[in-house]
C-alpha positions in Angstrom: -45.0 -54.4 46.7 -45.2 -54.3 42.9 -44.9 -50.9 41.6 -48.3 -49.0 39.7 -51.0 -49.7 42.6 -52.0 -46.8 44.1 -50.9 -46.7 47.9 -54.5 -47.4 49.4 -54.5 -50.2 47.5 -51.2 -51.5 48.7 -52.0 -50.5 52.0 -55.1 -52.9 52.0 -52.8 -55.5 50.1 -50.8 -55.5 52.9 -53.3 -56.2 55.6 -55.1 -58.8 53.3 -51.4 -60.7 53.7 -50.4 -60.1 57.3 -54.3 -61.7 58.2 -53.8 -64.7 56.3 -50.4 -65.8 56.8 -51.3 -64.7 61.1 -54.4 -67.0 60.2 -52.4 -69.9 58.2 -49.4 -69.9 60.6 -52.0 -70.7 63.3 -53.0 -73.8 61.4 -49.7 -75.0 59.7 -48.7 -75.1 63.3 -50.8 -77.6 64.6 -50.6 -79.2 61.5 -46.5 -79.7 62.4 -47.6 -80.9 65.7 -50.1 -83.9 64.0 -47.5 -84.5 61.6 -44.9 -85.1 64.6 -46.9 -87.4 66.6 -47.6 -89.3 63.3 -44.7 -89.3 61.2 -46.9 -90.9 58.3 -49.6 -88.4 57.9 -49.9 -87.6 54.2 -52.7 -85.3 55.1 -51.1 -83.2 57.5 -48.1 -82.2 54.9 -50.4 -81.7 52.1 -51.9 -79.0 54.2 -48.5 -77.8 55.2 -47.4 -78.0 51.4 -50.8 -75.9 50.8 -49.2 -73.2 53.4 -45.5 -73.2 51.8 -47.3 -73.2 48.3 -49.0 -69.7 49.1 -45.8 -68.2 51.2 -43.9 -68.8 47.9 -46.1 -67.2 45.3 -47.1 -63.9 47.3 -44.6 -63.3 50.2 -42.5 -61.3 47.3 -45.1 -58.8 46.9 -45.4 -57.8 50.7 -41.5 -57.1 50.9 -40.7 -60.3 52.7 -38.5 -61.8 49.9 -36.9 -64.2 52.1 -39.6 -65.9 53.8 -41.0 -66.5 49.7 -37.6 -68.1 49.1 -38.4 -70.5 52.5 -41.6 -71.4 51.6 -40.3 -72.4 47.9 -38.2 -74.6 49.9 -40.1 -76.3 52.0 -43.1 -76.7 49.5 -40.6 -78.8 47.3 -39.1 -80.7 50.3 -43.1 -82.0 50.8 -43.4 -82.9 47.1 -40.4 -84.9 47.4 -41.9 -86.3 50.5 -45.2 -87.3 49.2 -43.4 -88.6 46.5 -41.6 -91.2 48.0 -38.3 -89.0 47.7 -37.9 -88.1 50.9 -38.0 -90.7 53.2 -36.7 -89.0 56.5 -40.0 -87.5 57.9 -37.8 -86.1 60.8 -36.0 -84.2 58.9 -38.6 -82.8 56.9 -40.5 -82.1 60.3 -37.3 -80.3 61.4 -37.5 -78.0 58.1 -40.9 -77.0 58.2 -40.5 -75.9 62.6 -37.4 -73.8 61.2 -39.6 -72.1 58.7 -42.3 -71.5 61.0 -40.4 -70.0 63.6 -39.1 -67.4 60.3 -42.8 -67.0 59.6 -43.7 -66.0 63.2 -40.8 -63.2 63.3 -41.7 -62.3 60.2 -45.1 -61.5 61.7 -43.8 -60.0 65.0 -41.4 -57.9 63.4 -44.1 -56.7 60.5 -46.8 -55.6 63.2 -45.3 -52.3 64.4 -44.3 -51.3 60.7 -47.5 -51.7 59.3 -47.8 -48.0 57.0 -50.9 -46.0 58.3 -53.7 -46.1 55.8 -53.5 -42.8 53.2 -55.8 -40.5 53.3 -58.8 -41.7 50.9 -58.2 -40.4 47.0 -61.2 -38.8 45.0 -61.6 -41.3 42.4 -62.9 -40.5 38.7 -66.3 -41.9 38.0 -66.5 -43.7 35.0 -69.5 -43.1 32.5 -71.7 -45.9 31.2 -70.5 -45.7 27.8 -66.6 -46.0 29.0 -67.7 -49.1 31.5 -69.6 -51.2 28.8 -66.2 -50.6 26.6 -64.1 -52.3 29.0 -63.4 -56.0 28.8 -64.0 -57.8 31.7 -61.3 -59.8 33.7 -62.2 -62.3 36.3 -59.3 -63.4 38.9 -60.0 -66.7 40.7 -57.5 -68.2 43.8 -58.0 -69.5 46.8 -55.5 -67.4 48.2 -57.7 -63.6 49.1 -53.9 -61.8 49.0 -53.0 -63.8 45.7 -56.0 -62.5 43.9 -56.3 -59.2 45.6 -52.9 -58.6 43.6 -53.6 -59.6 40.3 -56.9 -57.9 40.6 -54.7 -54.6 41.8 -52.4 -55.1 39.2 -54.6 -55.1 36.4 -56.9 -52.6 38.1 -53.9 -50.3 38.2 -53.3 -50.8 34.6 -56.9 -49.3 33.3 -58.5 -52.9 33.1 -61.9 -53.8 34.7 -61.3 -56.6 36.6 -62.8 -58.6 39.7 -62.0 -61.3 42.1 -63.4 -64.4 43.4 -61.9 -66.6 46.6 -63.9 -69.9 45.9 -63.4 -71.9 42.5 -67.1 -73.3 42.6 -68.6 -69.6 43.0 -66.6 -68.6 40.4 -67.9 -71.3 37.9 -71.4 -69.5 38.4 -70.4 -66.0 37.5 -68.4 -67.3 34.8 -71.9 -68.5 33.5 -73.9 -66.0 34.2 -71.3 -62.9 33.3 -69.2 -64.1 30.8 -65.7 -62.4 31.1 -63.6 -62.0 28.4 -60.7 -63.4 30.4 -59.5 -65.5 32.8 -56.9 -65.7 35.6 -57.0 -68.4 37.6 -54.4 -70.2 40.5 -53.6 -73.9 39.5 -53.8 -75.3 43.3 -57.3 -74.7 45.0 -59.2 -76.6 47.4 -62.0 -78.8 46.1 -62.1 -77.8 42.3 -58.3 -77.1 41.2 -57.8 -75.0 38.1 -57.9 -77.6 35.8 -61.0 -79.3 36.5 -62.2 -75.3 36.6 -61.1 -74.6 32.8 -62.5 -78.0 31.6 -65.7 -76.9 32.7 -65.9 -73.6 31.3 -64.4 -74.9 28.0 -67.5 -76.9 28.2 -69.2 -73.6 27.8 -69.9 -72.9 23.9 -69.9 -69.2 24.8 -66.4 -69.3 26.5 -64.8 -71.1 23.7 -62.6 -67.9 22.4 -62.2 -66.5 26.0 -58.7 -66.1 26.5 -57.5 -68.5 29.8 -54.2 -67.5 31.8 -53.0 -70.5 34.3 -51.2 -69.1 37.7 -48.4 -71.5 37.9 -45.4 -71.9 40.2 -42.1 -70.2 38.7 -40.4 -73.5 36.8 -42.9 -76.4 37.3 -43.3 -77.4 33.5 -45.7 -79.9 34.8 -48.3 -77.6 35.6 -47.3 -75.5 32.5 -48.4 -78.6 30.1 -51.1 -80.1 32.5 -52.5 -76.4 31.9 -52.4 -76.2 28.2 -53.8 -79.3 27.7 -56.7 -78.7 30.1 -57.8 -75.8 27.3 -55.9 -72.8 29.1 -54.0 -70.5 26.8 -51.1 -69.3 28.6 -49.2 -69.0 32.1 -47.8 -66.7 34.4 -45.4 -67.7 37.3 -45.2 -66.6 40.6 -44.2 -64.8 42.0 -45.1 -62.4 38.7 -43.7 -59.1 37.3 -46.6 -56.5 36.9 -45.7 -55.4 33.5 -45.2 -59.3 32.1 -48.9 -60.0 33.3 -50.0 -56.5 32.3 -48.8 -57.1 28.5 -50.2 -60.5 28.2 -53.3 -59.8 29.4 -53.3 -57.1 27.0 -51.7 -59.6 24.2 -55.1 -61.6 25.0 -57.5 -59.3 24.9 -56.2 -58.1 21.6 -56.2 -61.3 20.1 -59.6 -62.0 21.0 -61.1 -59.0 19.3 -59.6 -59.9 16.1 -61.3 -63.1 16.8 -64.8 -62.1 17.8 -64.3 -59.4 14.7 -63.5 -62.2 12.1 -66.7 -64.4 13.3 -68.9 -61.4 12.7 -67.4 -60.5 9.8 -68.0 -61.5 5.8 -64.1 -62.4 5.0 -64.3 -60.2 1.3 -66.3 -57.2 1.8 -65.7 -56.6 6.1 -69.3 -55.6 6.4 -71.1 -58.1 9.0 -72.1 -61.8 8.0 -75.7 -62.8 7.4 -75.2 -64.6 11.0 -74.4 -61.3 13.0 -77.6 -59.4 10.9 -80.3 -61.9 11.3 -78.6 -62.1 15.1 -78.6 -58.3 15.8 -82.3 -57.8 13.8 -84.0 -59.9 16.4 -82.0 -57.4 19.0 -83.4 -54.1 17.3 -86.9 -55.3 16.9 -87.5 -55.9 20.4 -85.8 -52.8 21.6 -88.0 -51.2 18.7 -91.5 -52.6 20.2 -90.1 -51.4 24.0 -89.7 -48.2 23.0 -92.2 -48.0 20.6 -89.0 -46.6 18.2 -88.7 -47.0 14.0 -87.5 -49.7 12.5 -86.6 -50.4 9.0 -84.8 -53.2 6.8 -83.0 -52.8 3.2 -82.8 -55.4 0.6 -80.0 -54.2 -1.9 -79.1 -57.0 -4.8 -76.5 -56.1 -7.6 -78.8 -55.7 -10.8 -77.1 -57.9 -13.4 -74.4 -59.1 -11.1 -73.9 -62.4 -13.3 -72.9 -60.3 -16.6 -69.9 -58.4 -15.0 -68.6 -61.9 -13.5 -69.0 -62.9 -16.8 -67.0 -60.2 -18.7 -64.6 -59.3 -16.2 -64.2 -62.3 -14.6 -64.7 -63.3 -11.0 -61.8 -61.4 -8.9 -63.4 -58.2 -10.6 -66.8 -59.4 -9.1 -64.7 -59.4 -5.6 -63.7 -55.8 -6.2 -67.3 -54.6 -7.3 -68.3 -56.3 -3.6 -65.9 -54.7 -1.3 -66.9 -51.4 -3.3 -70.0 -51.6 -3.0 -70.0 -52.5 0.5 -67.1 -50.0 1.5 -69.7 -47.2 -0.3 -72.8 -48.6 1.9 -71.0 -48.5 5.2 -70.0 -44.8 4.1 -73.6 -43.6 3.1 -75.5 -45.1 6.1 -75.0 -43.7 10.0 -72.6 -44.7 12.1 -75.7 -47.1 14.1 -77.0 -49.1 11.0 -76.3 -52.1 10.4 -74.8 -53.5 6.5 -74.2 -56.8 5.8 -73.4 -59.4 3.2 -76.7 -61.3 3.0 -75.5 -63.5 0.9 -73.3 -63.7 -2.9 -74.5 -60.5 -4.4 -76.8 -59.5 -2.2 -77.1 -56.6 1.0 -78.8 -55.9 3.8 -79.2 -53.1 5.2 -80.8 -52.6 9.0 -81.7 -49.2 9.5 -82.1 -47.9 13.1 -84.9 -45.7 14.2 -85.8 -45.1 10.6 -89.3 -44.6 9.5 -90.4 -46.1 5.7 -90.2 -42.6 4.1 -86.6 -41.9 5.9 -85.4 -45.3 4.8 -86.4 -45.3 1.4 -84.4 -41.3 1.4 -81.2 -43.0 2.8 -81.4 -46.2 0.3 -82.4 -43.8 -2.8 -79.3 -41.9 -1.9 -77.2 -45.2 -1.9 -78.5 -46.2 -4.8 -77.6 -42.6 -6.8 -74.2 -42.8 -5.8 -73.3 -46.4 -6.8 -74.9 -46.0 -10.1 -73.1 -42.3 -10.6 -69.6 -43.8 -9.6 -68.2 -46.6 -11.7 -65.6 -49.2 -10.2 -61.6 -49.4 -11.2 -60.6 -52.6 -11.8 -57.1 -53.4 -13.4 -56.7 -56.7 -15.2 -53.9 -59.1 -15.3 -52.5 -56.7 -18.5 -52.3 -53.7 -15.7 -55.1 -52.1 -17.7 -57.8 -50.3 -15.7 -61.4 -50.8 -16.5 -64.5 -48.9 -15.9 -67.3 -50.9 -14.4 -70.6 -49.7 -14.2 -72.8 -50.8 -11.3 -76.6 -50.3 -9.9 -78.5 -51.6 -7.4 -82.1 -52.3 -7.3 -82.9 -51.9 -3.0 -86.7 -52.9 -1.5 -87.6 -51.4 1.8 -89.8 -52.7 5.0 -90.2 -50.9 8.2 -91.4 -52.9 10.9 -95.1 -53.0 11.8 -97.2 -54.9 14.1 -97.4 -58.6 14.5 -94.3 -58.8 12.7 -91.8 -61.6 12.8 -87.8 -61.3 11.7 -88.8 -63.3 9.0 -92.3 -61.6 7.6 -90.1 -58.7 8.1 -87.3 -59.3 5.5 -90.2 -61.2 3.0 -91.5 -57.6 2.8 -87.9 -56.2 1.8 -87.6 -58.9 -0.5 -90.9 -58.5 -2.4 -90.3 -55.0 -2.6 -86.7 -55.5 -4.1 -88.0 -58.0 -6.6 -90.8 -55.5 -7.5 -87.9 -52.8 -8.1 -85.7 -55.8 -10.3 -89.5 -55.9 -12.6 -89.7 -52.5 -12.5 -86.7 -51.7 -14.4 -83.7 -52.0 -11.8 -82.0 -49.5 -10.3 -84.9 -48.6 -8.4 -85.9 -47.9 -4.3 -89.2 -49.9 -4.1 -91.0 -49.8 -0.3 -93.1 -52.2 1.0 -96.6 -51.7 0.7 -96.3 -48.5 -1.5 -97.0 -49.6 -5.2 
């Protein structure tokens, strides 16, 4: 049993296997007996192939090394078979009776020695805050003991993960949840794994997710078949904890970065106009359910155009990521700036009445025009710039729309640009 899952978990792990391989035995061996009274019965070895298939990739994990290493081998003596490799269908009928005569001392010598269950462990509850932080890992195979691993695994590891048994079910949770990765067995009744990732590639919201293909240990054909299918990576069977562990963490590192660079303006790392106009639709309607403040910033560089002019353009870069480095400092840690667009800011304050936004956008304003920004030229000379902002105000009121929303802002930010510039002008207030 791989090491790291807690002993009630191996415990159960163990039964899971013992059940189905007691219930597959049953039907491998009347699928031997159809095969012998009809040498030529494709169907009857696929199924036995099916059995061999799942003896190979878990039998390692419940201590019966051996009877993995005979199901490797009689798996590839029915490729070879169905192939057209293999012509001698006694021999091959001979092979698989041998194995399933190891497979039922296996299971007669395993049922006395089953460990007692432990006593149950107090588990920690986690909070709400630490559940919603966790990314979410869906296993799918056929095989209950197969997944009930990799979901113990992972589980054991800190991830949240889950389990599903039937590829079509899985489809419909994938849909409807949206994990941010995937784990699933290449060979499975009725919709295999590649048919499976085509159609959740066909998903625009699973696009980035991360998509790790259960493969048997050295079939390269599977390994390509899978990559081309849209899956990112592999893991063999039978698997080493800590190799699936650190991918699955290699993943779900990678797609953070990801998410974080499609929500992010690539100069000043505040949020894209995309995310804000995205997440303002979000915050007005928790806003009207719980009758909360709302309140939206419109901050524009006043004479933007004259320091591109006489500094040049890279130190209009550096007066951006300054000025948006200094908004995300002077705002709390749940508003909301981003790069509207070129020179301009928005700024989506949360539970902020009018009079509390135009305090928090006032003090912005005083420390950007009270701190000038470094810039060294191509000579290595430093130069002071001098900035200000000119920032309108809106809160949100009834009947209004995203959009009537941020016209507000913006009339009040071109009412502080006539009244002088670096000015806080609020909606509706003169």
């Amino acid at each position: 049993m791989p090491s790291g899952i807690a002993a009630d978990a191996a415990f159960e792990l163990k039964l899971i296997f013992l059940r189905e391989l007691d219930a597959g035995y049953r039907e491998a061996r009347q699928k031997l007996v159809d095969f012998e009274r009809a040498p030529v019965d494709r169907e009857a070895v696929v199924e036995l192939r099916g059995f061999f298939h799942k003896l190979a990739g878990t039998a390692y994990a419940a201590d019966l090394t051996i009877l993995g290493q005979l199901g490797a081998v009689c798996e590839r003596a029915a490729d070879l078979w169905l192939d057209g490799k293999l012509p001698d269908s006694s021999a091959l009928a001979a092979m698989f009776s041998e194995a399933l005569v190891g497979v039922a001392t296996a299971l007669e010598s395993a049922e006395p020695a089953l460990p007692q269950p432990p006593a149950p462990a107090e588990l920690p509850v986690a909070t709400g805050a630490e559940e919603r932080g966790l990314s979410k890992i869906l296993v799918i195979d056929d095989d209950p003991f197969s997944a009930k691993l990799i979901d113990s695994t992972l589980r054991a590891a800190g991830f949240s993960s889950s389990y599903c048994c039937d590829p079509r079910q899985a489809l419909a949770v994938i849909g409807s949840e949206l994990p941010d990765l995937l784990i699933m067995d290449v060979v499975m009744p009725g919709l295999d794994g590649f048919d499976l990732c085509r159609s959740v590639r066909a998903n625009p919201a699973m696009q980035l997710t991360p998509l790790i293909f259960v493969t048997r240990r050295g079939d390269v054909e599977q390994r390509v078949a899978g990559l081309e299918a849209g899956g990112n990576d592999y893991i063999a069977k039978p698997f080493e904890p800590q190799e699936l562990v650190a991918r699955v963490r290699s993943h779900l590192q990678r797609l953070a970065v990801l998410r974080d660079m499609a929500i992010r303006d690539g100069l000043t790392r505040c949020y894209n106009h995309r995310y804000f106009k995205s997440r303002l639709e979000q915050e007005m309607a928790r806003a009207r359910r719980y009758r909360s403040n709302l309140a939206v910033a419109m901050l524009d560089v006043d004479f933007f155009k004259r320091v591109n002019d006489t500094y040049g353009h890279a130190a209009g870069d550096v007066v951006l990521a300054n000025l948006a480095g200094l908004s995300m400092a002077s705002v709390r840690t749940t508003d909301v700036v981003a790069r509207y667009g070129g020179e301009e800011f928005a700024l989506l304050l949360i539970e902020a009445s009018a009079k509390e936004a135009a305090v928090i956008s006032n003090r912005l304003r005083e420390r950007i025009a009270g701190r000038a920004v470094g810039y060294s030229d191509a000579a290595g000379v430093t130069i002071e710039i001098p900035v200000t902002v000119s920032i309108g105000v809106a809160d949100l009121r009834e009947g209004d729309s995203a959009q009537s929303l941020l016209e507000r802002a913006d009339s009040a930010l071109y009412a502080a640009k006539a009244g002088g510039r670096n000015l806080v002008k609020v909606a509706g207030n003169g």
